[in-house]
Backbone bond lengths (Angstrom), bond angles and torsions (degrees), N, CA, C in turn:
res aa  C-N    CA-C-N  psi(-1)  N-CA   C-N-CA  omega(-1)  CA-C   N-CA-C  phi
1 X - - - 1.471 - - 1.527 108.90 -
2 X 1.352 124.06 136.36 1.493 119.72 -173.62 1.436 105.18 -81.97
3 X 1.152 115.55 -179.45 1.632 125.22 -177.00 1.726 96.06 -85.60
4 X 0.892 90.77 151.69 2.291 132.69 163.40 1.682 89.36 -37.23
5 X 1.126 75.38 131.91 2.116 91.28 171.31 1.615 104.40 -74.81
6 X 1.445 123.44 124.47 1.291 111.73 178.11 1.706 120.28 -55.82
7 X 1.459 111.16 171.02 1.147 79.20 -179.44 1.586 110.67 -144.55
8 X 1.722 108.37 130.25 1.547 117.72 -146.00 1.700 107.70 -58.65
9 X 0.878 129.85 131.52 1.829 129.59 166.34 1.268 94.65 -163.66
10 X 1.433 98.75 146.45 1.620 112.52 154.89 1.796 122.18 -40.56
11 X 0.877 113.69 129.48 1.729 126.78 -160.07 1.515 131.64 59.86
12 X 1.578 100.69 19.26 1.417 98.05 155.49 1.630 108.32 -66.37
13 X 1.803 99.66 164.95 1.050 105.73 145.55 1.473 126.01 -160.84
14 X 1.759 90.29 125.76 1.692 102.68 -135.45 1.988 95.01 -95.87
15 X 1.499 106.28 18.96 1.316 104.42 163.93 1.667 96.60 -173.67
16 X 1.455 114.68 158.18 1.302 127.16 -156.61 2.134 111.60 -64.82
17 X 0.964 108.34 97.97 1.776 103.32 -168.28 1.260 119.48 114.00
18 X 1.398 117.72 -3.29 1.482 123.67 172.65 1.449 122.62 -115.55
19 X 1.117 133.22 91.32 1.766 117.64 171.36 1.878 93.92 -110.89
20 X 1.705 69.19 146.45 1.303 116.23 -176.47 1.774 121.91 -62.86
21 X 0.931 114.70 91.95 1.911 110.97 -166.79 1.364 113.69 -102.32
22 X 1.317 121.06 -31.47 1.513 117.00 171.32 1.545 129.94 -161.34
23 X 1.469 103.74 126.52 1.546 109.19 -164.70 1.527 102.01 -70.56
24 X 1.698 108.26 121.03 1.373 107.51 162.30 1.704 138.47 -95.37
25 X 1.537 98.63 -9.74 1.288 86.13 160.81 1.851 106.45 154.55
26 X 0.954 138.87 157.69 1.841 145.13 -163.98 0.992 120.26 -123.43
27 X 1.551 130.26 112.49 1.089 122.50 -177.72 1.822 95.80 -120.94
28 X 1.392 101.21 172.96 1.794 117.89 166.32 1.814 107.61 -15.02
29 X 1.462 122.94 -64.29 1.357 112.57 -167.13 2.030 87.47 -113.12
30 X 1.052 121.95 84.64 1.141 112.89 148.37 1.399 108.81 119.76
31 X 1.966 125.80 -178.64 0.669 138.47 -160.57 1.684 131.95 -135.59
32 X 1.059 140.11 35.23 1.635 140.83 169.02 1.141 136.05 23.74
33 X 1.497 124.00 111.06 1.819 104.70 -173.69 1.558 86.61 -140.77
34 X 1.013 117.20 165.72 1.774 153.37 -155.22 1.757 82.17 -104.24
35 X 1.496 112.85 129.97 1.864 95.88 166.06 1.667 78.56 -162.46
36 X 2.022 69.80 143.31 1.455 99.02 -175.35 1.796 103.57 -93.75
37 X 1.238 120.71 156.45 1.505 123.80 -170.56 1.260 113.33 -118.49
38 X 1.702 131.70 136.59 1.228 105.05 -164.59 1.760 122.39 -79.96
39 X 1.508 101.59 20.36 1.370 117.55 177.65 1.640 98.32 -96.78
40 X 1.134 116.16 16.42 1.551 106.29 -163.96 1.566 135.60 83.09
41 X 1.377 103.76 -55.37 1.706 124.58 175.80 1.528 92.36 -26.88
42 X 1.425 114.84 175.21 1.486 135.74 -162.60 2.089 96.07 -137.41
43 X 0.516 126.80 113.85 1.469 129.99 171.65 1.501 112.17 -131.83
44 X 1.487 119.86 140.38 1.681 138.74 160.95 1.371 117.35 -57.53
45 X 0.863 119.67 106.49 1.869 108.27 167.44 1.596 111.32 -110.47
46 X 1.027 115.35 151.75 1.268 122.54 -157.36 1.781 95.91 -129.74
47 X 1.321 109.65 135.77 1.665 101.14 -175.08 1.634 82.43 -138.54
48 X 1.306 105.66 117.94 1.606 126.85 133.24 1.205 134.21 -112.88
49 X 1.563 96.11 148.88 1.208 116.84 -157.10 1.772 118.13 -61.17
50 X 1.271 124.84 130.74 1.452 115.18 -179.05 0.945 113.19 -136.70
51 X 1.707 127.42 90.56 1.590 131.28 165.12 1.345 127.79 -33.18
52 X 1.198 104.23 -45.74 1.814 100.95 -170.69 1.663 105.06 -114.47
53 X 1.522 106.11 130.09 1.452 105.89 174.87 1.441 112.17 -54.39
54 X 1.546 123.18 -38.88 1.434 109.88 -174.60 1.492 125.93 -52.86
55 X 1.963 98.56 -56.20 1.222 99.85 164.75 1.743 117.04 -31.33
56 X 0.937 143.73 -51.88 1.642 125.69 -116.77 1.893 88.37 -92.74
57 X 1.827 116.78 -17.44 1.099 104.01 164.75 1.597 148.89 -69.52
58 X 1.385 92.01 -16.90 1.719 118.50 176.96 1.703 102.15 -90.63
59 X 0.882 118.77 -17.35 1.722 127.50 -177.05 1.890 112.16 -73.83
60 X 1.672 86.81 -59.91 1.815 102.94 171.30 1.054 102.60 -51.03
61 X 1.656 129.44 -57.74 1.651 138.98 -164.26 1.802 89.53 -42.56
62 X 1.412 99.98 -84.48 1.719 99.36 -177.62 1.282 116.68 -46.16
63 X 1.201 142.33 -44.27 1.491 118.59 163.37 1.199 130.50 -65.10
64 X 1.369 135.46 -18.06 1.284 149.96 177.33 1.393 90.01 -70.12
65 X 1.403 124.33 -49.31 1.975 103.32 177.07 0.895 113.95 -65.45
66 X 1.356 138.38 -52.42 1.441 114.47 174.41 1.352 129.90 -83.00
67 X 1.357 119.15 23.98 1.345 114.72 172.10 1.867 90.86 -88.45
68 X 1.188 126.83 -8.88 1.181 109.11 -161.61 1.232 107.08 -98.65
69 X 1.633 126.31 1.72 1.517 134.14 -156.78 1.614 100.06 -93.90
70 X 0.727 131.10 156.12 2.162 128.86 -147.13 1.912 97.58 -158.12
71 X 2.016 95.72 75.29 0.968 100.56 173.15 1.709 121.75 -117.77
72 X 1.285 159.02 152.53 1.351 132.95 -170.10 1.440 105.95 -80.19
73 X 1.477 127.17 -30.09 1.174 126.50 -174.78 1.896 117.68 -92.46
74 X 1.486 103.79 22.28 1.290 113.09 179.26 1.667 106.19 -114.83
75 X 1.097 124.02 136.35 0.994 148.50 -159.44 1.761 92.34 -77.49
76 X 1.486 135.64 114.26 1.216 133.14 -174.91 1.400 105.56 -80.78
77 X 1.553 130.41 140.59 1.782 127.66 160.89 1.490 77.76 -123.90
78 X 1.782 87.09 145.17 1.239 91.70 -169.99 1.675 89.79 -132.73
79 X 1.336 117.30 22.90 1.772 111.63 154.90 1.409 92.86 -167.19
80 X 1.573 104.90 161.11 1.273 117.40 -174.14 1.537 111.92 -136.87
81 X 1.425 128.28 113.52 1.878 96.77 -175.69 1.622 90.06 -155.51
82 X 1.056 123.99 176.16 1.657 138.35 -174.48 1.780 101.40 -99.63
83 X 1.259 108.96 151.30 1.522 102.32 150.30 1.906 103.04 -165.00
84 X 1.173 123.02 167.23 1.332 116.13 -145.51 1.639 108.43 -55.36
85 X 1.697 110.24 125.81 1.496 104.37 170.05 1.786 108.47 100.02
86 X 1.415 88.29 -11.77 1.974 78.93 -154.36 2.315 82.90 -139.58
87 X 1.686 97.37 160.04 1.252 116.23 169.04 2.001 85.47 -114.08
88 X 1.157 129.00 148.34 1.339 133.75 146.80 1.456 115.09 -138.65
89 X 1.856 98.92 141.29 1.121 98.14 -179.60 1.741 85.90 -116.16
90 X 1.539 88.13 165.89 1.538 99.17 170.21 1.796 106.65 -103.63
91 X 1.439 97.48 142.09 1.919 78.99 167.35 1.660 100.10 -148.63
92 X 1.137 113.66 -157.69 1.746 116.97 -176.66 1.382 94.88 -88.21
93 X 1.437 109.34 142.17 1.808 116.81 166.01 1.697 101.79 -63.92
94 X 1.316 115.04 140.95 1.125 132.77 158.82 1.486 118.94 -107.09
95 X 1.608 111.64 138.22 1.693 109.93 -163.36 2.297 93.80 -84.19
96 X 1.295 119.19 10.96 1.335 117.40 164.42 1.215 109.22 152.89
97 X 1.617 123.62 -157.25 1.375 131.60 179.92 1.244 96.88 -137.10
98 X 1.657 109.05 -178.54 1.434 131.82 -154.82 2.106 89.66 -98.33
99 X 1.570 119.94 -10.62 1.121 92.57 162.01 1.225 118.57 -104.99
100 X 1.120 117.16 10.50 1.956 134.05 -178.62 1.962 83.86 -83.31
101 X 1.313 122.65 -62.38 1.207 119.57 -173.93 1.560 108.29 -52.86
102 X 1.533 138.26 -49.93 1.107 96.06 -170.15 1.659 113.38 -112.03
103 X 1.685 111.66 40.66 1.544 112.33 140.48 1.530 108.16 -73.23
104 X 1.366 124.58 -33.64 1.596 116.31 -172.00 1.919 104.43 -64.41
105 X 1.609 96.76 -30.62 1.646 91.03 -166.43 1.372 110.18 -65.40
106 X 1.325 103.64 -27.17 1.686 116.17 -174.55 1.057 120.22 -77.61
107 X 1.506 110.71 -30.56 1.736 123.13 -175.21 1.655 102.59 -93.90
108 X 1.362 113.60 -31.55 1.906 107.72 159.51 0.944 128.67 -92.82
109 X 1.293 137.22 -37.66 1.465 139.79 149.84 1.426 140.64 -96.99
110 X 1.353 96.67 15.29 1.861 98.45 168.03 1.578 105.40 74.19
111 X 1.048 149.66 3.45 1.213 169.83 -113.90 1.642 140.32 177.16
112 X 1.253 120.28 143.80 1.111 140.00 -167.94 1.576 109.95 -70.23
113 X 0.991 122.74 157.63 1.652 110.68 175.60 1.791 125.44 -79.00
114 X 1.244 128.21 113.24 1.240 135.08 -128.25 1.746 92.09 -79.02
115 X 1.658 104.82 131.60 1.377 108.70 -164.63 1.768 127.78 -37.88
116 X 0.924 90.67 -39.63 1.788 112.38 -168.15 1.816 103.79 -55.42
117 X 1.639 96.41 -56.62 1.413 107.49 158.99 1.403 131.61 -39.56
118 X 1.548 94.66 -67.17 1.599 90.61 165.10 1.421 114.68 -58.90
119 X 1.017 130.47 -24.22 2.068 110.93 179.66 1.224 94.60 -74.24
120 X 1.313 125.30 -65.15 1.489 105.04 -168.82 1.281 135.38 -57.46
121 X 1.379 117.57 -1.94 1.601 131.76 -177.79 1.546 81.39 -92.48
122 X 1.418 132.36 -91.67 1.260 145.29 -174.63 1.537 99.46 -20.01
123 X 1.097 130.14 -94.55 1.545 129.62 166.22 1.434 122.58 12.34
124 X 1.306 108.39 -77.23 1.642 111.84 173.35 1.463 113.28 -75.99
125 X 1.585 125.29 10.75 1.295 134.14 155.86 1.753 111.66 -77.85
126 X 1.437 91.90 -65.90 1.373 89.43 172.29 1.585 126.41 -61.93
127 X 1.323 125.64 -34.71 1.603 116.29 161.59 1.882 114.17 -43.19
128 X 1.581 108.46 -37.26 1.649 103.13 178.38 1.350 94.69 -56.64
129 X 1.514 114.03 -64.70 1.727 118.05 -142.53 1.722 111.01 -66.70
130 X 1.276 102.44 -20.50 1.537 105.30 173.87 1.505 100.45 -85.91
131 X 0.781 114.50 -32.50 1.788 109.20 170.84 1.358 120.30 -41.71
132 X 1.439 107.85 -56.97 1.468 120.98 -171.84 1.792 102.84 -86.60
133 X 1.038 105.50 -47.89 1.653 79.05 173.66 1.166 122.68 -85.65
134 X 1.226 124.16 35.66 1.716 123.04 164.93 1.509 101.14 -85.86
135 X 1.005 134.15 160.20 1.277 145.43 -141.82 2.003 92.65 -126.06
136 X 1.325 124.88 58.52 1.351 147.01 -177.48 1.136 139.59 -119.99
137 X 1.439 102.21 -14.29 1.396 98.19 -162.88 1.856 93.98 -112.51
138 X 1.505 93.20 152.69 1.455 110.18 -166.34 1.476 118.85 -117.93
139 X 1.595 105.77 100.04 1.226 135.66 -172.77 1.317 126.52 -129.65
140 X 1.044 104.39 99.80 1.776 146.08 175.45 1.728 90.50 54.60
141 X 1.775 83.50 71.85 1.805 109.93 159.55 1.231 108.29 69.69
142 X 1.457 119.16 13.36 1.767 113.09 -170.24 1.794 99.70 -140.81
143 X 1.162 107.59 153.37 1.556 118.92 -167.05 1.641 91.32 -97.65
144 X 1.522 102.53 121.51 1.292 95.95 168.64 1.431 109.23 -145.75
145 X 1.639 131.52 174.49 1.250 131.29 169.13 1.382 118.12 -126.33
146 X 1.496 111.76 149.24 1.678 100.66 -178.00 2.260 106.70 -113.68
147 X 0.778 67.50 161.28 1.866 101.78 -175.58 1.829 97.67 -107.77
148 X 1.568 100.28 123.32 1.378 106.42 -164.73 1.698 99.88 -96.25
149 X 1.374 102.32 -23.50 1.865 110.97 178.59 1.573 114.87 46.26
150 X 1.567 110.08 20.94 1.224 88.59 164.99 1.749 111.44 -169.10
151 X 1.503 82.90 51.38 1.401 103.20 -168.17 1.965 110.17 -60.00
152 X 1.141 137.46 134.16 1.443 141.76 179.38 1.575 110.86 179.06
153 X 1.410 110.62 157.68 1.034 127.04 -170.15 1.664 103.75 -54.27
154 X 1.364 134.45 -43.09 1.121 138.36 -172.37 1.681 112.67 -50.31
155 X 1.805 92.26 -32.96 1.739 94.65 -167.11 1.520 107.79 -110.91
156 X 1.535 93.07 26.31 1.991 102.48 176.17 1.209 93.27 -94.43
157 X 1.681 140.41 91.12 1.320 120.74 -173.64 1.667 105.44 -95.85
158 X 1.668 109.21 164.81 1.319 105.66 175.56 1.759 117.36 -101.27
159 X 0.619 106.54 100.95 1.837 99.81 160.69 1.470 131.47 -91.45
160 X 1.266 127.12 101.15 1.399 121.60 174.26 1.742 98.50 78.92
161 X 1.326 119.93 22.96 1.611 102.22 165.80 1.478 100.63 86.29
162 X 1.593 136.31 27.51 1.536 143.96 179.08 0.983 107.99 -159.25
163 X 1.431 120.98 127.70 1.745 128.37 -161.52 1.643 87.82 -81.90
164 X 1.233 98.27 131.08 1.870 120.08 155.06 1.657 124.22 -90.87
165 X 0.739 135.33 108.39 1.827 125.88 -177.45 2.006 91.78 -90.37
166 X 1.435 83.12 111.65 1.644 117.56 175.35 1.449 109.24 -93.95
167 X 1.268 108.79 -166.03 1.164 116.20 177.18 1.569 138.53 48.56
168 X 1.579 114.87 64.65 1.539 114.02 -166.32 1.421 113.46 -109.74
169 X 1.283 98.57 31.30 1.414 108.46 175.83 1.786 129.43 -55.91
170 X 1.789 116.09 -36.91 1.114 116.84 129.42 1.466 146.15 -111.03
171 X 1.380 110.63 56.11 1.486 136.07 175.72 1.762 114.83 -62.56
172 X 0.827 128.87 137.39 1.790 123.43 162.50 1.207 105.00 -165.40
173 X 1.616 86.46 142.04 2.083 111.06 -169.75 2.043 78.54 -83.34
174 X 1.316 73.52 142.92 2.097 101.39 167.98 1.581 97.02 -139.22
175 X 1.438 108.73 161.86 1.379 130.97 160.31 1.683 117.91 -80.15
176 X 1.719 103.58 -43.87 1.105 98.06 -161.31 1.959 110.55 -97.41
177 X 1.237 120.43 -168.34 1.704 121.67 -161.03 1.272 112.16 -103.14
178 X 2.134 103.77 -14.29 1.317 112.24 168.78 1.321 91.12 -178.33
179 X 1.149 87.16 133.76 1.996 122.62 -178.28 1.622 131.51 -159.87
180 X 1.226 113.33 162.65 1.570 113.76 -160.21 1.419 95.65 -76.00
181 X 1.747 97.51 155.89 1.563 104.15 -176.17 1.644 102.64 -173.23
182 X 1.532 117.03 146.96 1.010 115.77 -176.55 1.933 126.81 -46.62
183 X 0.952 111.05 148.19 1.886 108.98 177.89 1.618 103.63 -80.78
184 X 0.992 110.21 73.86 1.324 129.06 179.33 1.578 114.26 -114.75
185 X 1.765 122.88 136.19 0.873 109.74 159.97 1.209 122.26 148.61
186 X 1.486 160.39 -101.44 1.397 130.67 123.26 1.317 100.74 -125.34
187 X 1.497 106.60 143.99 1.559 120.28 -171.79 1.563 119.52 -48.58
188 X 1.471 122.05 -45.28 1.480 124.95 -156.34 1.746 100.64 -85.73
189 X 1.368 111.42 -25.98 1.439 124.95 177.80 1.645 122.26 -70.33
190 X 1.471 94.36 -55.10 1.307 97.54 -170.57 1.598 139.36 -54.86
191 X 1.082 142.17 146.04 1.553 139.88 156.47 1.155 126.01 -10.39
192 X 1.275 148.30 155.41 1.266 154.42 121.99 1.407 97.71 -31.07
193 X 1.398 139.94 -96.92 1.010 147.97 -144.18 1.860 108.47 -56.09
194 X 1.480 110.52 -23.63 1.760 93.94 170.16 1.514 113.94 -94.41
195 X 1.146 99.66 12.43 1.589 92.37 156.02 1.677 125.36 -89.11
196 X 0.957 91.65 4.63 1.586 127.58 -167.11 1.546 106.78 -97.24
197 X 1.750 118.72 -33.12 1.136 120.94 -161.93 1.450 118.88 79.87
198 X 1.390 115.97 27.08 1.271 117.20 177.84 1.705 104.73 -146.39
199 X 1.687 118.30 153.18 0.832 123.59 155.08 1.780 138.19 -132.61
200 X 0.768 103.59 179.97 1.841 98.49 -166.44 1.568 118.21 -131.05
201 X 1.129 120.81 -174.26 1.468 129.48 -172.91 1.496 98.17 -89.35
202 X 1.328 122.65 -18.64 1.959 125.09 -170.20 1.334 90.39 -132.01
203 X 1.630 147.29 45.51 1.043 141.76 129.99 1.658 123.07 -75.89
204 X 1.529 100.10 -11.63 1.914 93.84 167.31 1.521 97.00 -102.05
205 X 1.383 124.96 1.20 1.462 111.32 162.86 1.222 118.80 -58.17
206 X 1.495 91.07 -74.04 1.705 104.91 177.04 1.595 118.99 -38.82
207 X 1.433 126.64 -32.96 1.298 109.21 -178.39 1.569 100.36 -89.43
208 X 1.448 130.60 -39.73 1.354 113.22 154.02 1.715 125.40 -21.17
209 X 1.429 100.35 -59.06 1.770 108.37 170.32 1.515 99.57 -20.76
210 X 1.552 87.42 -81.54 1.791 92.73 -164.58 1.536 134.29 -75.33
211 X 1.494 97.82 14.55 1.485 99.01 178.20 1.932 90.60 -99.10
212 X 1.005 114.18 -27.71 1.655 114.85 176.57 1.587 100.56 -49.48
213 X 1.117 110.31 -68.71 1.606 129.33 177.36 1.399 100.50 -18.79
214 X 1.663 106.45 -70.58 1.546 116.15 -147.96 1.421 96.81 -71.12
215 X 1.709 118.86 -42.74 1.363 119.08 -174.78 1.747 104.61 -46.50
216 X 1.321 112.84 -65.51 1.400 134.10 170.79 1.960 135.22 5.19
217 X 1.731 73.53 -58.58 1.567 116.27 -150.33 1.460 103.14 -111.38
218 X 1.753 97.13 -58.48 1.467 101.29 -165.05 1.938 107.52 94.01
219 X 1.028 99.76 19.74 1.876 108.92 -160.23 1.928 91.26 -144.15
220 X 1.598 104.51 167.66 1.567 111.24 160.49 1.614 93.22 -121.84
221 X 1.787 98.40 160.79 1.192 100.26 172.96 1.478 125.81 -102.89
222 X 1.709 96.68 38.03 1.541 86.06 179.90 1.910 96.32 -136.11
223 X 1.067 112.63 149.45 1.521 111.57 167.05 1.723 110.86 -51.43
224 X 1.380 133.95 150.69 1.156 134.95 159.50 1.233 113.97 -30.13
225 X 1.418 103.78 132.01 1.174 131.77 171.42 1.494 133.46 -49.11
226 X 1.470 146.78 170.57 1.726 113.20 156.03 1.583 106.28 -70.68
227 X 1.465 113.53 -171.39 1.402 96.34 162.69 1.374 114.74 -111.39
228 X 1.425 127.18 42.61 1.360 138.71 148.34 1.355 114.15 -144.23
229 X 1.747 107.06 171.66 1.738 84.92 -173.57 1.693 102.93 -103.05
230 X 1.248 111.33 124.39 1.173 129.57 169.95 1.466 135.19 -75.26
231 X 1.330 136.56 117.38 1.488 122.30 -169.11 1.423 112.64 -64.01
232 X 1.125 129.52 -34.54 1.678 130.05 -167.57 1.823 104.67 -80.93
233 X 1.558 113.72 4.63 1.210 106.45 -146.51 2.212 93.36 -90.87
234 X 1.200 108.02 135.95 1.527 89.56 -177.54 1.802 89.42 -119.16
235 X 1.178 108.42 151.27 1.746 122.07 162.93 1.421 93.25 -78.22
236 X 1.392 95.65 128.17 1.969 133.42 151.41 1.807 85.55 -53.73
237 X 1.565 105.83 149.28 1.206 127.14 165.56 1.582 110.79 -50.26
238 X 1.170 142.71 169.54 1.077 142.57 -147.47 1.856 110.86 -123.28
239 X 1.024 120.24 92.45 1.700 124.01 -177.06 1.254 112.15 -44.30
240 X 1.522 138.59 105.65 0.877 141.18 179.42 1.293 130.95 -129.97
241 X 1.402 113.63 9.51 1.508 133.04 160.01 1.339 139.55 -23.40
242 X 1.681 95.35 -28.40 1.404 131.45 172.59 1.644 108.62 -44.79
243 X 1.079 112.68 -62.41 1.760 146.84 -152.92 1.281 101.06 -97.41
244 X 1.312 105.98 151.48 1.674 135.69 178.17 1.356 97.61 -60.77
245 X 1.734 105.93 144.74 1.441 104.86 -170.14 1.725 111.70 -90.44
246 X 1.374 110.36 18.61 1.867 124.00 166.78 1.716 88.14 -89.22
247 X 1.133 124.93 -22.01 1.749 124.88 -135.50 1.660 81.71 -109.99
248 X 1.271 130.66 -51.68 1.244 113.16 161.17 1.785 159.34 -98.52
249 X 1.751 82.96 28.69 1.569 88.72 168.34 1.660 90.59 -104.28
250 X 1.460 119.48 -5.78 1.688 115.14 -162.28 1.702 75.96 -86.81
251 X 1.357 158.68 -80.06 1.123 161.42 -74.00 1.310 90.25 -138.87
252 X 1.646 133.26 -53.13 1.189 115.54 -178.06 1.704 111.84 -61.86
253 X 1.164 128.89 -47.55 1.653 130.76 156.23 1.614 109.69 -19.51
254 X 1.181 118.94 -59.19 1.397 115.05 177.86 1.480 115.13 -67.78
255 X 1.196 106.16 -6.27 1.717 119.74 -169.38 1.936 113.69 -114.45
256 X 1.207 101.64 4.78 1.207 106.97 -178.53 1.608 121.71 -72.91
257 X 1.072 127.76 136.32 1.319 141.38 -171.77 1.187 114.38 -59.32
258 X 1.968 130.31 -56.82 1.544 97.81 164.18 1.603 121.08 -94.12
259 X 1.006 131.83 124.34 1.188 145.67 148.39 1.408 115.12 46.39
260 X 1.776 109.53 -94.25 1.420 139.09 165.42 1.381 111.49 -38.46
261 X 1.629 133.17 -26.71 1.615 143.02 139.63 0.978 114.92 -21.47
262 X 1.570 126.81 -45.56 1.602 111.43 -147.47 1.480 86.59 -100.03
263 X 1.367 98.03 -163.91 1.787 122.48 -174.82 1.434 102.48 -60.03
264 X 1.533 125.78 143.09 1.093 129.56 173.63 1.967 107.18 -58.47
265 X 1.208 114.99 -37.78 1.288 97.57 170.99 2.414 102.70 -148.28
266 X 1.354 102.47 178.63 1.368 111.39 -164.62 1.705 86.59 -59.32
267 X 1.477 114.20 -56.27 1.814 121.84 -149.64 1.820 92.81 -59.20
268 X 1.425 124.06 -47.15 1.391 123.45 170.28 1.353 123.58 -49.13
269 X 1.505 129.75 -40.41 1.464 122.63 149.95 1.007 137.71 -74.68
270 X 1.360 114.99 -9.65 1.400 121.42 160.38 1.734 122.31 -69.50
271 X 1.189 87.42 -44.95 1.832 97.98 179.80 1.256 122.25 -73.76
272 X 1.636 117.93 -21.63 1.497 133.07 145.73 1.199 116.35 -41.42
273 X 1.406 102.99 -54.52 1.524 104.13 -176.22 1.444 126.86 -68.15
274 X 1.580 104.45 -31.41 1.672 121.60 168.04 1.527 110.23 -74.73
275 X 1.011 143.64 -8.20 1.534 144.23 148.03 1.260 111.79 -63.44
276 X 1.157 138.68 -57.76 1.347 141.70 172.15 1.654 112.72 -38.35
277 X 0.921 132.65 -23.59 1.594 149.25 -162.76 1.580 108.50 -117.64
278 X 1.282 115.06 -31.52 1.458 122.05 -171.48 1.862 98.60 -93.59
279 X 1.389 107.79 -22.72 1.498 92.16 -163.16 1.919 81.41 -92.87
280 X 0.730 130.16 -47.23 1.602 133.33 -178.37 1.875 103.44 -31.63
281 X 1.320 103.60 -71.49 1.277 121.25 -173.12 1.709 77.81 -50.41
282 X 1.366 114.49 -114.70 1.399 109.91 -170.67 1.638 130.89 34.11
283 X 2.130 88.49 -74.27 1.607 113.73 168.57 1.318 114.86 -49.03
């Protein structure tokens, strides 16, 4: 029988030098706490949930590769270990995310987050996400790339005033440019194609696409989702009426249904999108 699920409160301490001081917040795979270090420092720990002891060793393996990838716009964990019930990683506190930023825009200025802004936040998002899915990195003697599957404003975190892409909770290095993979991931974000059971090298585009949108707008461009992911299920074309009409042949491209459609990479639709804004201003 495995051990008792630990159990989260302020002043646990669910590994030797860390107690736990304040819950920040729960999403789909897991849970956030504030932890104090007995060096003082302030660090994030992140506890997801892990049913089976076997699993939780093949889990570390995949995070242990990308904890080792040394990018500025990647969100650093800087330990990884099991303890009963739970996977936790440790990573740097972040002072929020890019959807914490534009409740403030809305709650101080009535408003959406002002385009220009969003490219340049988005921008050094997309330099991470093309990072990791380039097919480069060298893990146990083999060139491989990972798929972050769960690209959204929530997991654009900020540190020090520079977006971090957090959250690799369902991340995995592949060899190939498109291959089968669980329908995992969050509904309003995801691809066409993982509803499909498959994913691709421009499936963190596409949810990039629509986190631009939402930043944008303050809206998604697709009607509700099912509330599971279904194989027969196809996305309605994408409402984009919202946006400048440079802004939506650049955005629907990133939004295109098969794959090989969209932009050869995230930093190329992004910088599309930052032309659109630069030639205006200009005018």
């Amino acid at each position: 029988m495995g051990s008792k699920a630990l159990i989260l409160q302020p002043g646990t301490e669910p590994y030797p030098g860390y107690v736990l001081r304040q819950f920040l917040g729960k999403g789909g795979w897991g849970e956030v706490w504030k932890a104090e270090r007995s060096d003082g420092r302030i660090s994030a720990l992140k506890f997801m949930a892990c049913e089976s002891a076997l699993a939780a060793p093949y889990e570390v393996r995949a995070l242990q590769a990308i904890r080792q990838l040394k990018h500025d716009n990647l969100l650093q964990m800087e330990q990884i270990w099991s303890c009963p019930g739970y996977l936790v990683i440790v990573m740097e506190l972040a002072e929020g995310n890019l959807h914490d930023l534009l409740d403030v825009y809305f709650t101080e200025l009535n408003t959406p987050i002002m385009p220009d802004h969003v490219c340049y936040f988005l921008r050094q998002a997309a330099d991470a996400l093309d990072f990791l899915n380039t097919r480069q990195h060298v893990v146990e003697n083999q060139k491989v790339a990972f798929r972050h599957c769960d690209v959204k404003p929530s997991n654009l975190l900020l540190v020090n005033g520079k977006v971090r892409v957090g959250d690799f909770s369902l991340a995995f290095k592949t060899t190939s440019r498109v291959g089968p993979h669980a329908r995992t991931g969050t509904m309003h974000y995801a691809a066409p194609e993982v509803f499909t059971g498959m994913v691709s090298d421009r499936s963190d585009q596409f949810s990039l696409a629509v986190s631009y949108f939402q930043l944008r707008t303050g809206r998604l461009p697709f009607p509700n989702p099912p509330a599971r992911f279904e194989a027969n299920y196809h996305r309605p074309a994408p409402e984009l009426s919202a946006l400048l009409p440079d802004e939506q042949r650049i955005l629907a491209r990133g939004l295109a249904t098969i794959p090989q459609d969209r932009w050869p990479s995230c930093t190329e639709m992004v910088d599309n999108l930052s032309r659109c804004f630069a030639k205006k201003s200009v005018a």
